[in-house]
C-alpha positions in Angstrom: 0.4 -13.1 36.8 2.1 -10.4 34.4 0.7 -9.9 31.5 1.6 -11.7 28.1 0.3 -11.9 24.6 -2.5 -14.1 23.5 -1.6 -15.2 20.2 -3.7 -17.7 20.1 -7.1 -15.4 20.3 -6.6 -15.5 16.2 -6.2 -19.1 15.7 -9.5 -20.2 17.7 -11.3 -21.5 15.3 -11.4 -22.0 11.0 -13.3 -18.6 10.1 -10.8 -16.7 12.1 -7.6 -18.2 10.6 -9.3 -18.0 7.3 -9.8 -13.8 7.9 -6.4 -13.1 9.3 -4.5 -15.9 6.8 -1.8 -13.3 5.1 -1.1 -15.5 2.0 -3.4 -17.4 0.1 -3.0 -19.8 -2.6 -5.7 -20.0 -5.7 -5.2 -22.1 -9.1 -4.6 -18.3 -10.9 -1.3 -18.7 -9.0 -0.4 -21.8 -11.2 2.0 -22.9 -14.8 1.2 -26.5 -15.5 4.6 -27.8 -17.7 3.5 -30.4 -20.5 5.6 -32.3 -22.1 5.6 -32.9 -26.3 7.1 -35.2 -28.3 6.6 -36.6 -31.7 4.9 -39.7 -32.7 1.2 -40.6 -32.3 -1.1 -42.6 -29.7 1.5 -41.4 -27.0 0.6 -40.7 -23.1 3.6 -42.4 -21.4 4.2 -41.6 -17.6 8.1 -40.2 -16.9 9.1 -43.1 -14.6 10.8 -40.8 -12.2 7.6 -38.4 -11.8 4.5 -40.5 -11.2 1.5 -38.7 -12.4 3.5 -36.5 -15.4 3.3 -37.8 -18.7 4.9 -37.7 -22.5 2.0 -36.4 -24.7 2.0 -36.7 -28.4 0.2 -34.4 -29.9 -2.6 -36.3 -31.1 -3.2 -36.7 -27.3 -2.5 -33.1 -25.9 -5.8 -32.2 -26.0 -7.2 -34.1 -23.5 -4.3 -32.9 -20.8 -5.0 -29.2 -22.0 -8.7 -29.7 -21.6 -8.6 -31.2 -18.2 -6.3 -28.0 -17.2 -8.8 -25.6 -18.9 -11.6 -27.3 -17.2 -9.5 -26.5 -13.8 -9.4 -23.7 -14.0 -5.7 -23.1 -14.6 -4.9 -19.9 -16.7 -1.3 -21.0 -18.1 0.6 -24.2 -19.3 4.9 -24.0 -20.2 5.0 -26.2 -23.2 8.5 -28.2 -23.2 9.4 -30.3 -26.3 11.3 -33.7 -26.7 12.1 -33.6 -30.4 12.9 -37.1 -32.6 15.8 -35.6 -34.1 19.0 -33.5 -32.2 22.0 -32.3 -33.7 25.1 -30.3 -32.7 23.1 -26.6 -32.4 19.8 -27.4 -31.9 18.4 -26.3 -35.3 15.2 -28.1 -34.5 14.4 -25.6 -31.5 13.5 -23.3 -33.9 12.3 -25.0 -36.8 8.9 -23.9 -38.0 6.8 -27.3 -37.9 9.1 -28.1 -34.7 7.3 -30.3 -31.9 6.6 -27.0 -29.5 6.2 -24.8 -32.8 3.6 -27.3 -33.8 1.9 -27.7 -30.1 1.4 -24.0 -29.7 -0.8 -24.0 -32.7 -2.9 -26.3 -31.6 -3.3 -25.4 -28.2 -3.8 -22.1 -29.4 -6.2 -22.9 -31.8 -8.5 -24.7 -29.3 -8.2 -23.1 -26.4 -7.5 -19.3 -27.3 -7.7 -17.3 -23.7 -5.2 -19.9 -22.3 -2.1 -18.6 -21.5 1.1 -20.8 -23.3 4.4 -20.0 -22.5 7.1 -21.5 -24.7 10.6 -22.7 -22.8 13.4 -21.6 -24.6 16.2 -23.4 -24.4 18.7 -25.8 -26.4 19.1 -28.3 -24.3 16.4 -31.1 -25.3 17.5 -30.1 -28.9 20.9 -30.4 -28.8 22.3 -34.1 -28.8 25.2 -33.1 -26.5 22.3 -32.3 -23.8 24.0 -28.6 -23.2 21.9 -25.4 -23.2 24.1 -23.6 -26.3 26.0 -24.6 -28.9 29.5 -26.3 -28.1 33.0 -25.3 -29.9 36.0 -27.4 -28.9 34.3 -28.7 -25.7 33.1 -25.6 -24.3 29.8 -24.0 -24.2 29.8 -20.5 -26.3 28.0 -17.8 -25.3 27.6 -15.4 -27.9 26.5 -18.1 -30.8 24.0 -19.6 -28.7 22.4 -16.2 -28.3 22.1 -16.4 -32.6 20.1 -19.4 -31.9 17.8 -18.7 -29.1 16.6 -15.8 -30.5 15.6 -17.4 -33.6 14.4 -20.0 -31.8 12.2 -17.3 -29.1 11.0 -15.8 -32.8 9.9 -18.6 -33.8 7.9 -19.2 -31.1 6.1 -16.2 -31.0 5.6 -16.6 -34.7 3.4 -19.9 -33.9 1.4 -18.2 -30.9 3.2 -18.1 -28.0 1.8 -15.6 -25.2 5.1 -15.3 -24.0 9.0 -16.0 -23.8 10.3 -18.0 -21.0 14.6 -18.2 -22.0 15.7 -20.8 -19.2 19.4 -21.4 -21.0 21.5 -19.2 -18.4 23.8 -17.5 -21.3 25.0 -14.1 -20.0 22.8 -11.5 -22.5 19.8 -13.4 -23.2 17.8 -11.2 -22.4 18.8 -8.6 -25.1 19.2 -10.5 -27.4 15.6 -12.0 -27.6 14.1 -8.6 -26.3 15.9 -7.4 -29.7 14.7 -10.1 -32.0 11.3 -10.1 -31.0 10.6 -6.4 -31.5 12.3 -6.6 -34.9 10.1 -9.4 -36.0 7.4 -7.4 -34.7 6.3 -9.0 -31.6 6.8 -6.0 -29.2 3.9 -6.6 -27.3 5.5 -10.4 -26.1 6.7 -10.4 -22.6 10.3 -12.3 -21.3 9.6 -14.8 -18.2 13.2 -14.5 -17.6 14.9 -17.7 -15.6 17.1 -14.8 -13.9 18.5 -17.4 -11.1 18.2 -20.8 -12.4 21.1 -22.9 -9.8 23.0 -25.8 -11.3 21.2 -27.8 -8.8 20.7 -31.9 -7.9 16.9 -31.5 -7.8 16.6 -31.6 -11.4 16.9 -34.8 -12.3 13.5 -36.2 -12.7 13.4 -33.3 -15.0 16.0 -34.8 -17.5 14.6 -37.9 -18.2 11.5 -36.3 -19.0 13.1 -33.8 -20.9 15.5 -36.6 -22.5 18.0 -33.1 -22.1 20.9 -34.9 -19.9 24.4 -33.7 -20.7 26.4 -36.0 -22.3 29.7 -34.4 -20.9 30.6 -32.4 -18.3 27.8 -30.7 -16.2 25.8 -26.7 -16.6 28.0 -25.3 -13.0 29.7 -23.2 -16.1 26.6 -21.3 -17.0 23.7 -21.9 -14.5 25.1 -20.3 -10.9 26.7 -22.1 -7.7 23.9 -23.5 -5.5 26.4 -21.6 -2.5 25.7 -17.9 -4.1 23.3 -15.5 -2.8 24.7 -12.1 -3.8 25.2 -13.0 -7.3 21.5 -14.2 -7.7 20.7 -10.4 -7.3 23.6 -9.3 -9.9 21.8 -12.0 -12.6 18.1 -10.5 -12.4 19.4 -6.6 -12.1 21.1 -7.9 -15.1 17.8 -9.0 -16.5 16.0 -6.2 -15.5 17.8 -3.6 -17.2 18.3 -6.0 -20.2 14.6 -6.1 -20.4 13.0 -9.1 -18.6 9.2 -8.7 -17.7 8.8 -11.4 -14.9 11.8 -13.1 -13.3 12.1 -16.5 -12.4 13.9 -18.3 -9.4 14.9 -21.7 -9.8 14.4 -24.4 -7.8 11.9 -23.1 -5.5 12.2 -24.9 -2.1 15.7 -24.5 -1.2 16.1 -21.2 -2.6 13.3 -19.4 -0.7 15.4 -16.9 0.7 16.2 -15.8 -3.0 12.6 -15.5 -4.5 12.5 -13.4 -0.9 15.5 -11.3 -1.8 14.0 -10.7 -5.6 10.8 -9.6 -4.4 12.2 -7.5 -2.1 14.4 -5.6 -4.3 12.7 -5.5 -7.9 9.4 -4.1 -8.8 8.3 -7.4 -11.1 6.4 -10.4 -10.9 8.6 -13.0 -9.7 7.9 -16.7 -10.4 9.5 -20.1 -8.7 9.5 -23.1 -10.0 8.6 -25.7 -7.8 11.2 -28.4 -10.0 11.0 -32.2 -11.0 12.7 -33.1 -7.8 11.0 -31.1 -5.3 7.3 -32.7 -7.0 9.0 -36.4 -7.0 9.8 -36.7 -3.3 6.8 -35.8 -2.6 5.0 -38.2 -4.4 7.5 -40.9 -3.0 7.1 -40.5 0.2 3.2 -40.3 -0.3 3.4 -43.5 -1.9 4.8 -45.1 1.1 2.3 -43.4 3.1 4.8 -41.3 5.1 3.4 -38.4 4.7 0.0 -36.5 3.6 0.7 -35.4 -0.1 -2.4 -33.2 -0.1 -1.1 -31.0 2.9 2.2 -30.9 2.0 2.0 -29.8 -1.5 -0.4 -26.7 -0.4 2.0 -26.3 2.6 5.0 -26.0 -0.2 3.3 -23.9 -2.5 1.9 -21.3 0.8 5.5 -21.5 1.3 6.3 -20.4 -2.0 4.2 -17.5 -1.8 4.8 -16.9 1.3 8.2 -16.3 0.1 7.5 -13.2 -2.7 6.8 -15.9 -5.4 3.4 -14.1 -7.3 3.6 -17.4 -9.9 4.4 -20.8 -9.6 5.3 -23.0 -11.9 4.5 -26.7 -10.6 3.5 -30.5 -11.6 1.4 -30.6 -8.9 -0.9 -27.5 -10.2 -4.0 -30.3 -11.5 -4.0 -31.9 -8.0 -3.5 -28.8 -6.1 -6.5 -27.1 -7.9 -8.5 -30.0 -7.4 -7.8 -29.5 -3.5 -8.1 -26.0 -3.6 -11.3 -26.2 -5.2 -13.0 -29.1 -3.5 -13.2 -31.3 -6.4 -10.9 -34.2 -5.4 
């Protein structure tokens, strides 16, 4: 017989795999999102993402302990605030419901990591990520107000920035505003390559952030482009970013691929509302098995360049990882 490889010498038993296994997934890889919103005696499930929940803040703190206790070093705080108007004022209001949740996470829980998401879109009661003029979304005066609102949420604690609104500049516009409010030692998560994609729509009704005209295909890029993913986070890079972010995760692998492969920073995916949702559907109907498939995703995701993940199913996946389910 001529010879041939024997691939399979490696794969004969656990302790073997678990030596030669290239990429390994830990809870330090995780971002756990929370949601905020105002009121009291709130923890209401997002109907279209079992497991994810509206916290007021008089009930954050059990969700942040349980993450603490988990061993998860970083939460993204996203607010649903009571009031909207035209410019999202209340994005970077001082006693506004993320402004108000970073305190108090901070204030309890001071080594974890909080990053604030800053964007218009669940401020704005048109539902777009920047301020509109005449039907159209305008760049340069949404930059005004995303860097006050960035400021602001340093100002309250944030660890760091994570601008997700897609406006061409962002990034020098909040790198500019945070070191002239002092905050120079605050690092940009930037969402370099965030896709105007279908997969975030469990996301919206949790973020209550749907437009209510139009769609975001003007600002946030064609699902179709690959070349211009690497324009948007050279972009960010030279503007200043110090982590870039690819958006969804999944079906954009080959992009958090192409990012790690031709930058020298961290690069985070987020593994989005609609990517977490299907899998808990079709785990609910018992077609597949939600425990390996989420640690299969998220290998994938690092197997793809990501060194962060932001995902929904971090408390589950660390309780698998860690042998406490």
């Amino acid at each position: 017989m001529k010879p041939f490889a024997r691939h399979r010498r490696l794969r004969s038993g656990e302790n073997i795999r678990r030596m030669v296994r290239e990429h390994q997934v830990s809870p330090d890889d995780f971002i756990y999102p929370i949601f905020v919103v105002e009121g009291s005696r709130i923890k209401e499930e997002v109907p279209s993402m079992p497991g994810v929940f509206h916290f007021s803040l008089d009930r954050l703190n059990e969700e942040v302990d349980e993450v603490v206790e988990l061993g998860i070093p970083s939460i993204i705080l996203f607010g649903v605030p009571e009031d909207k108007d035209a410019c999202g004022s209340s994005a970077h209001a001082d006693e506004g419901i993320v402004q108000r949740a970073i305190r108090q996470v901070k204030e309890r829980h001071p080594d974890l990591y909080v990053m604030a998401d800053t964007c218009l879109c669940q401020y704005t009661d048109h539902g777009h990520c920047g301020v509109v003029e005449n039907g159209e979304i305008v760049n340069d005066e949404s930059l005004r107000v995303l860097a006050r609102t960035a400021v602001s949420q340093a100002r309250t604690g944030a660890d760091l920035i994570a601008p997700s609104n897609m406006m061409d500049g962002f990034v020098t516009v909040i790198r500019e505003a945070l070191d002239e409010a002092g905050f120079t030692h605050i690092p940009i998560m930037s969402y370099a390559v965030k896709y105007a994609s279908a997969f975030y729509g469990p996301f919206r009704d949790a973020a209550h952030s749907t437009p209510q005209f139009g769609d975001r295909r003007t600002y946030q890029m064609d699902p179709a482009n690959a070349r211009e993913a690497l324009r948007e986070a050279a972009s960010d890079v030279a503007e200043g970013a110090d982590l870039l972010m690819v958006k969804p995760g999944l079906a954009y692998m080959d992009i958090i691929h192409r990012l790690k492969e031709n930058f020298h920073l961290p690069v985070a995916a987020y593994n989005v509302s609609g990517e977490y949702s299907m899998v808990k559907a079709a785990a609910e109907k018992g077609w597949i098995d939600e425990r390996e498939v989420v640690l299969e995703t998220l290998t994938g995701l690092k197997r793809a360049g990501a060194d962060l993940i932001l995902t929904y199913h971090a408390k589950d996946a660390a309780r698998w990882l860690t042998n406490r389910a």
